[in-house]
C-alpha positions as CSV (number, residue, x, y, z in Angstrom):
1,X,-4.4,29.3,-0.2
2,X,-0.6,28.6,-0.2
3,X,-1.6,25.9,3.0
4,X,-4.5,24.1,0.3
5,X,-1.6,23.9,-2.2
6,X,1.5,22.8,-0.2
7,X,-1.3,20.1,1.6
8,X,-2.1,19.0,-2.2
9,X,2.0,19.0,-3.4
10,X,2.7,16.8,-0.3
11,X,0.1,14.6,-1.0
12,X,1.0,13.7,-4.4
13,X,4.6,13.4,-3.6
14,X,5.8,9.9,-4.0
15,X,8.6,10.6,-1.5
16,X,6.7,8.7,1.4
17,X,9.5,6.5,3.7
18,X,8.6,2.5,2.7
19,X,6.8,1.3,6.4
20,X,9.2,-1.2,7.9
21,X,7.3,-4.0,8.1
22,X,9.0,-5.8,10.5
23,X,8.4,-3.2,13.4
24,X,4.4,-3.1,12.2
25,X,1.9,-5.6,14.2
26,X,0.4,-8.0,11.6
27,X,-2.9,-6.5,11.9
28,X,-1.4,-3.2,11.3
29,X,-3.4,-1.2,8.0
30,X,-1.2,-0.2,5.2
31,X,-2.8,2.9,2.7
32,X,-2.0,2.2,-1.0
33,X,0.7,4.9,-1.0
34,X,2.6,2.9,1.6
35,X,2.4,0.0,-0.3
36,X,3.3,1.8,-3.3
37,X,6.6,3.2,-1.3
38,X,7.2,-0.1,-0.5
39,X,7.1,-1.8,-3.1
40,X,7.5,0.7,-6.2
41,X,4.3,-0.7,-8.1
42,X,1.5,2.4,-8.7
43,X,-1.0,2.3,-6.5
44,X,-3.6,2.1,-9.7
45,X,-1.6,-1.6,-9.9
46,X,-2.9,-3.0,-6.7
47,X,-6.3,-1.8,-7.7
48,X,-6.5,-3.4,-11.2
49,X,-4.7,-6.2,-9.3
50,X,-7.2,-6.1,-6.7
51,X,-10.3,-6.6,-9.6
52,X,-8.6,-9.5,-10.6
53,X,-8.2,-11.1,-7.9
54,X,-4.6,-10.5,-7.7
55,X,-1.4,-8.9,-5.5
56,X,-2.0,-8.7,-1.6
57,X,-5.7,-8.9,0.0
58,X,-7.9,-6.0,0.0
59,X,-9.7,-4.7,3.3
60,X,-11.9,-2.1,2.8
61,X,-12.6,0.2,5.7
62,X,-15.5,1.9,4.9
63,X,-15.0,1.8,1.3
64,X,-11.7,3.0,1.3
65,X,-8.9,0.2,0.5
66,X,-6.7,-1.3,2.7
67,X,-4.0,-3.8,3.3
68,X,-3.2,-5.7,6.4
69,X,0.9,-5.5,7.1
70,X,0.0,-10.0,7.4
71,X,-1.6,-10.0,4.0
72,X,1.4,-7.9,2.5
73,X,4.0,-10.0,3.6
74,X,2.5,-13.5,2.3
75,X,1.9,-11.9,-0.6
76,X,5.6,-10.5,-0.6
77,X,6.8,-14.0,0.5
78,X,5.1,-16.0,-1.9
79,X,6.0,-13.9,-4.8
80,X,9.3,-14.1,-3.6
81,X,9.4,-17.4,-3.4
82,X,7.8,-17.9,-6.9
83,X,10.9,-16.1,-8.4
């Protein structure tokens, strides 16, 4: 039992290291929690992003969303350069 609930406390922790995205291969797959670490927007932000047609590009792998390290970093780059 204490296993379930240490496996459920780490999962929830927001504590994840931000993926270095300039060691990833572009076609590497980023989880939402990465991106979250990364970026410090809520992962429910890149999905209400995602249904309108907004933030990085979405690949879903079996249902399950994704983000391709190229995707995030034209999406970082343009925002960057929008600001």
């Amino acid at each position: 039992m204490a296993a379930t609930a240490q496996k459920t406390a780490k999962d929830t922790s927001s504590d994840l290291a931000p993926p270095d995205l300039a060691k990833l291969p572009e076609h590497a797959l980023l989880t939402p929690k990465q991106l979250h670490s990364l970026t410090g927007f809520a992962v429910v932000t890149f999905r209400v992003w995602a249904a309108n047609g907004r933030g990085p590009k979405v690949t879903r792998i079996e249902g399950a969303p994704r983000y391709m390290v190229r995707d995030v970093r034209e999406w970082l780059e343009a925002h960057h350069a929008a600001t």
